[in-house]
Legacy VTK file of the C-alpha trace (Angstrom):
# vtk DataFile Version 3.0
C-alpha trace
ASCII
DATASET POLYDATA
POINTS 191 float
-12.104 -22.927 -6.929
-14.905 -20.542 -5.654
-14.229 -16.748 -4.946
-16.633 -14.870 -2.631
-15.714 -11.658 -1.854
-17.984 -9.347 0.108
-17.149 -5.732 0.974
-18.314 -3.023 3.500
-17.761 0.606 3.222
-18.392 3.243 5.123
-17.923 6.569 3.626
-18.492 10.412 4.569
-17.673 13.306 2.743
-17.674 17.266 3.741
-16.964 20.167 2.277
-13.371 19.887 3.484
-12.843 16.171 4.244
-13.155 12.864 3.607
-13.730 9.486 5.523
-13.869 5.672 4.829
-14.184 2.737 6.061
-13.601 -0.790 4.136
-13.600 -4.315 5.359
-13.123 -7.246 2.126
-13.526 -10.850 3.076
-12.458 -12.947 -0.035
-12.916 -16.561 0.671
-11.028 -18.574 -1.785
-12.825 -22.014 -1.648
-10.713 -25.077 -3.200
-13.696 -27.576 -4.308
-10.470 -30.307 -4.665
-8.366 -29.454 -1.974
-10.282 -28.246 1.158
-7.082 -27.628 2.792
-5.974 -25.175 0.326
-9.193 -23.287 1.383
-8.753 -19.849 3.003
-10.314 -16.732 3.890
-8.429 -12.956 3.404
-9.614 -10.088 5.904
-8.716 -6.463 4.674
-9.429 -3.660 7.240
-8.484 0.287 6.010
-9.025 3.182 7.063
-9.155 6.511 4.814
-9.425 10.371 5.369
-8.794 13.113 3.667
-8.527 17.154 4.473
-8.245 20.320 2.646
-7.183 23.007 5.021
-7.061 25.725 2.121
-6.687 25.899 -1.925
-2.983 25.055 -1.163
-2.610 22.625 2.014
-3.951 19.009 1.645
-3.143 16.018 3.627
-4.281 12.228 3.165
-3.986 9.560 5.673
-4.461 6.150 5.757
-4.238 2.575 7.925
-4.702 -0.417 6.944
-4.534 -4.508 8.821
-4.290 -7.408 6.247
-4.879 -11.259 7.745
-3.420 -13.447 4.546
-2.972 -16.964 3.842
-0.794 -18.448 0.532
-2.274 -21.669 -0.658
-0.301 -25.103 0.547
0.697 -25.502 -3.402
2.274 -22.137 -2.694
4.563 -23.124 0.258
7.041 -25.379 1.579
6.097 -29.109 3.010
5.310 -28.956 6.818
7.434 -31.262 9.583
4.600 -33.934 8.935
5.261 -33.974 5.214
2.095 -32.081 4.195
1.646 -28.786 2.415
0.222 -26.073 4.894
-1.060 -22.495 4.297
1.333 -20.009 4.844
-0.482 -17.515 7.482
0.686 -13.318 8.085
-0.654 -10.258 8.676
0.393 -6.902 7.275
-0.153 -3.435 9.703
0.649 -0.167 7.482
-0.228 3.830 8.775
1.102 6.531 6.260
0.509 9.910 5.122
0.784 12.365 2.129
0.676 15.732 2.677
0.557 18.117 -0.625
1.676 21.847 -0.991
0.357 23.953 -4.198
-2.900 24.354 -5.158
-4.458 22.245 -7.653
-4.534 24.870 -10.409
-0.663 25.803 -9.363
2.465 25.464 -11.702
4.073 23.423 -9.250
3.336 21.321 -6.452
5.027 19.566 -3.553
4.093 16.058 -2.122
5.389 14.633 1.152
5.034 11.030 2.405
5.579 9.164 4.964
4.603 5.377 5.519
5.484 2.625 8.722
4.731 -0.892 7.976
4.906 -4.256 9.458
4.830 -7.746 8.226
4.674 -10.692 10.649
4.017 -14.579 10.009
2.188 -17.346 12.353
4.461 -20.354 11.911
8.225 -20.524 13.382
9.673 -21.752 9.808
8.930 -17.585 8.375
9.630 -15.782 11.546
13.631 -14.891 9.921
11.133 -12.951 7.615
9.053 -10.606 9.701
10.073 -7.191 9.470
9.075 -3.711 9.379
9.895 -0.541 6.505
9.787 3.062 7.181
9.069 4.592 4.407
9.275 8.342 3.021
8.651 9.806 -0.464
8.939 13.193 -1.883
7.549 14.589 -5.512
7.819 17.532 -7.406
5.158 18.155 -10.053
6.157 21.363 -12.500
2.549 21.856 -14.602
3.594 21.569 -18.591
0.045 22.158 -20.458
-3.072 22.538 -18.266
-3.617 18.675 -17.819
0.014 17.495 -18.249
2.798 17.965 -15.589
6.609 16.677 -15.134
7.302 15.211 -11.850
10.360 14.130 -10.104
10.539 12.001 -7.106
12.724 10.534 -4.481
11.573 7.437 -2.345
13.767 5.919 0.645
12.859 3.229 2.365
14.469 1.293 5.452
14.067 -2.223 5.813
14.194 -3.478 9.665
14.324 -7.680 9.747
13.417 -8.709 13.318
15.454 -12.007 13.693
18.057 -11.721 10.929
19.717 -8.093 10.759
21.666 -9.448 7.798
18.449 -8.809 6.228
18.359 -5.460 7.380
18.768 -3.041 4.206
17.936 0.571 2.403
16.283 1.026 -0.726
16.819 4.408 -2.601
14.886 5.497 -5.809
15.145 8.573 -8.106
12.218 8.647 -10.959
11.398 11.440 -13.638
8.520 11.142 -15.469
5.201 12.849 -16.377
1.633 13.022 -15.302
-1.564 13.731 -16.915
-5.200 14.136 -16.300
-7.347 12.569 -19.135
-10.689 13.324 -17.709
-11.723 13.852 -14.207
-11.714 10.323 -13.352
-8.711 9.852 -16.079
-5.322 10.110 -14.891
-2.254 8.361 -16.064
1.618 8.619 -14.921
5.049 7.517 -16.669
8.400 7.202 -14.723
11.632 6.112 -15.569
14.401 6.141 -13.235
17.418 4.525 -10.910
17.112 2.092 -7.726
LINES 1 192
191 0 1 2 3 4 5 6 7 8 9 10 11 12 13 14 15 16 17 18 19 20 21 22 23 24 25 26 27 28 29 30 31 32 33 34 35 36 37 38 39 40 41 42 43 44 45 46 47 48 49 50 51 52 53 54 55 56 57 58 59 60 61 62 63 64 65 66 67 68 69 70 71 72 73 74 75 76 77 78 79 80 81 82 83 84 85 86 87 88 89 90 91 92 93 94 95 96 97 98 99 100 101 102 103 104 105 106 107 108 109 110 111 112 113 114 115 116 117 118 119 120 121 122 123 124 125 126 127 128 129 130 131 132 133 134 135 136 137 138 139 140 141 142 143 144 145 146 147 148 149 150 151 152 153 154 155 156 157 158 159 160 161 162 163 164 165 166 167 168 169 170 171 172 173 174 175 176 177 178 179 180 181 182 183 184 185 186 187 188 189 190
């Protein structure tokens, strides 16, 4: 198969903030199978503000059209494979307390996402997740910090509420900044 994948961004930066905008075709072009053949669309949205040395917040959005190639799925009611079609919706947010140079530092996040798929056979399968996260980072050396972090998420199944279910995760770990482009992060923990 052939990949083409074209990109657009459009980016602008400010003292105090930050915006993008991306859109990535990838056309996935099977030279034996044209009706494994598909095109991905990725639309996201990105900004970013610094109210003061200590208040930061990041947003993002983001719409994903998606196909799964027919080797991938289940035979249709004609006895053929067939692409698999959803979309994926997602807006979220992280906002951080502590200045960069601070012992410690507090991130809060929050995300809301949706997945939904075109044919009847996934619809049991569409749902949406609300999402929330919070970290605490405790500086160590000037480059290295501990963190500890909770995540919840809530799982919402649109047809089948036996689905429906809550995810919980605890994670230590630690954090460090290589270079200024550099950064790496370890984390162990229970879910």
């Amino acid at each position: 198969f052939t990949v083409v994948e074209p990109s657009f961004t459009l980016s602008l930066d400010r003292a105090k903030s930050a915006y993008q905008l991306k859109y990535v075709m990838s056309s996935k072009n099977y030279h034996s199978a044209n009706d494994n053949s598909h095109i991905d669309h990725h639309l996201t949205a990105k900004s970013g503000f610094e109210f003061n040395a200590r208040n930061r917040l990041m947003l993002e959005a983001g719409y994903h059209k998606l196909q799964s190639t027919s080797s991938d799925t289940a035979l249709n009611a004609s006895g053929k494979y067939k692409n698999e079609k959803w979309d994926t919706k997602n807006v979220g947010g992280v906002y951080t307390f502590g200045a960069r140079t601070a012992r410690t530092q507090v991130e809060l996040g929050a995300d809301y996402s949706e997945l939904r798929y075109d044919d009847k056979r996934n619809k049991g399968i569409d749902r949406d997740a609300t999402a929330g996260r919070i970290t605490g980072y405790y500086a160590i050396a000037p480059k290295t910090k501990l963190l500890l972090e909770g995540r919840y998420t809530d799982y919402d199944y649109k047809k089948d509420s036996n689905r429906d279910s809550k995810n919980k995760v605890l994670l230590a770990g630690v954090t460090w900044e290589a270079t200024a482009k550099t950064t790496g992060s370890v984390k162990i923990g229970r879910e």
